[in-house]
C-alpha positions as CSV (number, residue, x, y, z in Angstrom):
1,X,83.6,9.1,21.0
2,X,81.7,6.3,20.6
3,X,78.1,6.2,20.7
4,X,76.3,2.2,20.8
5,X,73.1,2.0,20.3
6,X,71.6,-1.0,22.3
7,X,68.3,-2.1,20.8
8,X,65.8,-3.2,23.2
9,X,64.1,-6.0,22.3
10,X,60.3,-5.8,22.5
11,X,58.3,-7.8,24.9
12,X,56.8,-10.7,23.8
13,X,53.4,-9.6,26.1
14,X,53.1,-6.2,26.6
15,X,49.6,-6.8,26.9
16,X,46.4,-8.7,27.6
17,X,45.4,-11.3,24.6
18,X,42.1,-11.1,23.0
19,X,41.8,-14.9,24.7
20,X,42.5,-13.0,27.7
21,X,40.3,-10.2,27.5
22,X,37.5,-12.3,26.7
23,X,37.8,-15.1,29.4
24,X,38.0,-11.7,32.2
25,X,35.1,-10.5,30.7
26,X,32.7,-13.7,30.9
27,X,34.1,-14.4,34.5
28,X,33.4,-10.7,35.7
29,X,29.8,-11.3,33.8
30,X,29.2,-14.6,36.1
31,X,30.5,-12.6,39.2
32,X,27.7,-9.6,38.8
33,X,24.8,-12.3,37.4
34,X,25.5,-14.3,41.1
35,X,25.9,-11.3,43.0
36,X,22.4,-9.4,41.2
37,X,21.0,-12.8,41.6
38,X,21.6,-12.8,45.3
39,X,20.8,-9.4,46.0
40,X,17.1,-9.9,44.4
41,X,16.8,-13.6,46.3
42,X,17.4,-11.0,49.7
43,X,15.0,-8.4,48.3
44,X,12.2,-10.9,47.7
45,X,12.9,-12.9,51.3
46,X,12.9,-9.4,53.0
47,X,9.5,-8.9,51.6
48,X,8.2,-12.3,52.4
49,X,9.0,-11.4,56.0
50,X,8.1,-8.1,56.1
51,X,4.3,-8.8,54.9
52,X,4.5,-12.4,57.1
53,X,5.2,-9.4,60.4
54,X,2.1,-7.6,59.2
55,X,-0.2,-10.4,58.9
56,X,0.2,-11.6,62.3
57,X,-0.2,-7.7,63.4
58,X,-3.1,-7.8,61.5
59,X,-4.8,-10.9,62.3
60,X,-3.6,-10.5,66.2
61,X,-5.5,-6.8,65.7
62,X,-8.5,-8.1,64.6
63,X,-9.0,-11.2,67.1
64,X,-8.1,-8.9,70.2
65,X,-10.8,-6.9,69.0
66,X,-13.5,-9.3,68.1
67,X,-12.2,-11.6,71.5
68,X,-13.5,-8.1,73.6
69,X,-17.1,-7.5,72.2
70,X,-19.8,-9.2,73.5
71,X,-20.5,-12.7,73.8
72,X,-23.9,-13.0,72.3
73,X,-22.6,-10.4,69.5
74,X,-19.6,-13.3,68.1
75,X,-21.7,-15.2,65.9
76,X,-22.5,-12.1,63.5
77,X,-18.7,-12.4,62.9
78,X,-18.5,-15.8,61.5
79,X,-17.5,-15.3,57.9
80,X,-16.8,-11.5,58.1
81,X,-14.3,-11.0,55.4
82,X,-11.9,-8.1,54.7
83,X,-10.6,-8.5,51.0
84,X,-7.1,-7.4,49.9
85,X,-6.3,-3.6,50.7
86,X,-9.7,-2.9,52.6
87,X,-8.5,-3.8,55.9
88,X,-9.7,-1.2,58.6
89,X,-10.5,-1.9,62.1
90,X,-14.1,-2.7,63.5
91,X,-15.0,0.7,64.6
92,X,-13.8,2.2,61.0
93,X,-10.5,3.4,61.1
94,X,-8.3,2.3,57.9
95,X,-4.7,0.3,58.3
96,X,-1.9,2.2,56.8
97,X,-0.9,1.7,53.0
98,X,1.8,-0.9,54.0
99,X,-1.2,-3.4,54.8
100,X,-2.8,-2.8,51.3
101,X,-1.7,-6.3,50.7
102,X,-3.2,-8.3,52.9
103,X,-6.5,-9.4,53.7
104,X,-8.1,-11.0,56.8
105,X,-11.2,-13.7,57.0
106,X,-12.9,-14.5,60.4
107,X,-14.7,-17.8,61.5
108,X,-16.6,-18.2,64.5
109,X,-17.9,-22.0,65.8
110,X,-19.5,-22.4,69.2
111,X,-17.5,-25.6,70.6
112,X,-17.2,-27.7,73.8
113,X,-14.0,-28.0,75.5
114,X,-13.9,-30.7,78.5
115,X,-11.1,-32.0,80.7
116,X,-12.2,-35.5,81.2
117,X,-9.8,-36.4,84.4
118,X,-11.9,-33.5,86.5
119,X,-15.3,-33.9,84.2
120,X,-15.1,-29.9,83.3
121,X,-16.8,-28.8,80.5
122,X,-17.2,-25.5,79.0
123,X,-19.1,-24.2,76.1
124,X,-17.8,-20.9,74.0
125,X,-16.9,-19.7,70.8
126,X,-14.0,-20.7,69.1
127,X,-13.1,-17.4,67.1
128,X,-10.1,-18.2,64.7
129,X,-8.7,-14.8,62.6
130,X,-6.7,-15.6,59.2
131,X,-4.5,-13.1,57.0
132,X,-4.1,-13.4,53.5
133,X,-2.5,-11.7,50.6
134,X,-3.0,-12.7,46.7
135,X,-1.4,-16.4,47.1
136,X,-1.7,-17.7,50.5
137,X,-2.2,-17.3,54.0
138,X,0.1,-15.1,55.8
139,X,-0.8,-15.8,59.8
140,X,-3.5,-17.9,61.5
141,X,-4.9,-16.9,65.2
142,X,-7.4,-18.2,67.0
143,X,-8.7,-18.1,70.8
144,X,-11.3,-19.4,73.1
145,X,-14.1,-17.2,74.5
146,X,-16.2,-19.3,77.3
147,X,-20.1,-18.4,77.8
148,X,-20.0,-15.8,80.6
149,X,-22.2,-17.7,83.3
150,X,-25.9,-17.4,84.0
């Protein structure tokens, strides 16, 4: 009986390189930098829009509310400010903690409006409503109250 023996010859790659490894590993490090990079770009724009939403809440809030009082009471408004994280309505009541954020300014100016092609002319209060946070303004509002007639 005859036995061969047949040698196998051994691979020339039975495995990765170091060269290899080390380009895999720099490419898979770019890959997670781009894709952490991009995930904290969302994060930040999500915020952005989130506290833009509440702004304009806020600021719609608090015209709506000064808009309904009074006439004659609008004026003690002009320059009322609310600073950042103190914002509660005007009869008291605190915003929820997501608006500790944001502040909100108020300016009142008594203005003329006139239509020159039918000569009308109407004085009232132009009552304009901004909110802030810590680097800018978020949302700007303003409306047009008329002087009730006599």
């Amino acid at each position: 009986m005859r036995v061969s023996i047949v040698q196998q010859r051994p691979s020339r790659r039975s495995g990765f390189t170091l060269l290899e490894s080390l380009i895999a590993s720099a490419v898979l490090a770019i890959v997670v930098l781009a894709v952490g990079a991009a995930v904290t770009a969302a994060q930040r724009t999500t915020m952005h829009g989130r506290n833009a939403v509440l702004a304009a809440m806020a600021a719609d809030d608090l015209l709506s509310e000064i808009a309904g009082l009074e006439y004659v009471g609008l004026d003690s408004y002009n320059g009322f400010v609310q600073p950042l994280g103190d914002l509660a309505t005007l009869t008291g009541r605190d915003y929820p903690r997501e608006y500790t954020g944001l502040g909100r300014s108020v300016v009142v100016e008594t203005i003329t409006v006139s239509e020159p092609d039918t000569g009308v002319v109407v004085l009232g209060k132009r009552v304009a409503v901004a909110c802030f946070d810590q680097f800018r303004v978020l949302a700007e509002f303003e409306t047009f109250v008329p002087e009730p007639a006599t």
